[in-house]
Legacy VTK file of the C-alpha trace (Angstrom):
# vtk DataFile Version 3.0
C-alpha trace
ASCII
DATASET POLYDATA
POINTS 120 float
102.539 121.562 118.605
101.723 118.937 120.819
102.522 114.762 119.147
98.770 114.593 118.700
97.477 117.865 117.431
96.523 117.360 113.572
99.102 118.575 111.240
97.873 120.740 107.953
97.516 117.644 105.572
95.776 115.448 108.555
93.326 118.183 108.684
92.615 118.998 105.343
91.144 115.069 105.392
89.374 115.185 107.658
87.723 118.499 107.425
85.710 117.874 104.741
83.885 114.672 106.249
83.158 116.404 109.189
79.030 117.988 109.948
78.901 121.408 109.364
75.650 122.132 110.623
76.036 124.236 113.450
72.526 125.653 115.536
72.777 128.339 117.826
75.992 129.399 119.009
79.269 129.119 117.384
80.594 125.904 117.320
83.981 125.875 118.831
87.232 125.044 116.251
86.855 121.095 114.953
90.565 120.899 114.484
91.242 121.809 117.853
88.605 119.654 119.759
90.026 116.936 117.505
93.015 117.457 118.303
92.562 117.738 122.095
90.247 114.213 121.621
93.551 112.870 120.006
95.584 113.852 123.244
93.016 112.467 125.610
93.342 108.973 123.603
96.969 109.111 123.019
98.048 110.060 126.806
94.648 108.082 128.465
94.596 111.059 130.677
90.800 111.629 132.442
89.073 114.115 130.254
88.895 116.590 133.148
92.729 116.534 133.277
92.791 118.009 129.399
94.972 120.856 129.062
93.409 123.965 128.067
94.394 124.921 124.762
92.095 122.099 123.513
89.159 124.451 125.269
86.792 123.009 127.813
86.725 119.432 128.693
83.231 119.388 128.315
82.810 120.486 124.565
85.471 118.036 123.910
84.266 115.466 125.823
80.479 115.883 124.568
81.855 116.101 120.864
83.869 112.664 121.411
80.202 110.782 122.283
78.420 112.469 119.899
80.806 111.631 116.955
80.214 108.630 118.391
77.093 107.666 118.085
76.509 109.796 114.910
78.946 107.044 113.290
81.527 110.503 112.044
84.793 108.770 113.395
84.352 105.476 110.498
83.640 108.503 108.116
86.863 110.206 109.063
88.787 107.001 109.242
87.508 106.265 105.280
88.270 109.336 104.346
91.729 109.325 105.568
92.134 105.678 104.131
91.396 106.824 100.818
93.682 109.735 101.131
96.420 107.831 101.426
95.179 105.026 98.905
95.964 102.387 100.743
93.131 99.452 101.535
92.583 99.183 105.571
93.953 96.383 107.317
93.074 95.230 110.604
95.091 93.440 113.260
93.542 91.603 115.753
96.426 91.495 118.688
94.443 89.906 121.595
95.910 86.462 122.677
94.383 83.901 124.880
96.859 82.120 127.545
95.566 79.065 128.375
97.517 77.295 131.692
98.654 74.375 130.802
96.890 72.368 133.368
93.726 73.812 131.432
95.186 71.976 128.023
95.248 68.383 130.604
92.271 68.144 131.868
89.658 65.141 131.501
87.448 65.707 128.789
83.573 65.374 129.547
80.339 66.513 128.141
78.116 67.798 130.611
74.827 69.484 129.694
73.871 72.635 131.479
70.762 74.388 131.667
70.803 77.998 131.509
67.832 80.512 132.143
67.681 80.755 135.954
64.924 79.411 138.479
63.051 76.216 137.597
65.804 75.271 135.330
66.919 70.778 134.819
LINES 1 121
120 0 1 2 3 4 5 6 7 8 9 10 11 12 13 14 15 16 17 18 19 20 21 22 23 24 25 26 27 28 29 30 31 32 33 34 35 36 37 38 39 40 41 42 43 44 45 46 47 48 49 50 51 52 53 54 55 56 57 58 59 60 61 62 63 64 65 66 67 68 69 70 71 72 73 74 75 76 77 78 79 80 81 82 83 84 85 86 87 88 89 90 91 92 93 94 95 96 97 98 99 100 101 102 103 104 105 106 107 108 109 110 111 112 113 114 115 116 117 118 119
């Protein structure tokens, strides 16, 4: 078991907010297209590159975007926050760096126009 594949209690969160409404064919095992999204993120490796007992890049790929979009990952995100009872903190870790010659400079106002031709 790779660092990234969902363990038995990871799963059994997140199985139950996942869609179950499959049409057509089969849909290929959640747990181990999750799993094989969780390797893609956790090694930044190009989907294409994705070993292949996660299955085809492509299913995994296309049911990355469509999780997406269909706003499933903040579902499975709640549900594993509440599994664990804990309330969801986020840290913002960006920094700006500023050079110091930046911090010096002569301060002026100076209006500027914005919106292209024709424009002052």
């Amino acid at each position: 078991m790779a660092r990234s594949d969902l363990s038995d209690l990871e799963w059994e969160f997140i199985k139950a907010v996942l869609p179950n409404n499959s049409r057509g064919v089969k849909r290929v095992d959640d747990r181990r297209v999750i799993s094989g999204i969780f390797y893609v993120l956790r090694t930044g490796i190009p989907w294409r590159d994705l070993p292949d007992q996660y299955g085809p890049y492509t299913t995994v790929y296309n049911r990355f975007n469509r999780w997406t979009y269909a706003g499933i990952w903040d579902r499975v995100m709640e549900a594993v926050a509440d599994a664990h009872n804990v309330d969801t903190v986020m840290v913002d870790g960006t920094s700006v760096r500023v050079h110091h010659s930046a911090a010096t400079l002569k301060k002026t106002t100076r209006v500027v126009a914005w919106g292209g031709r024709g424009a002052g």
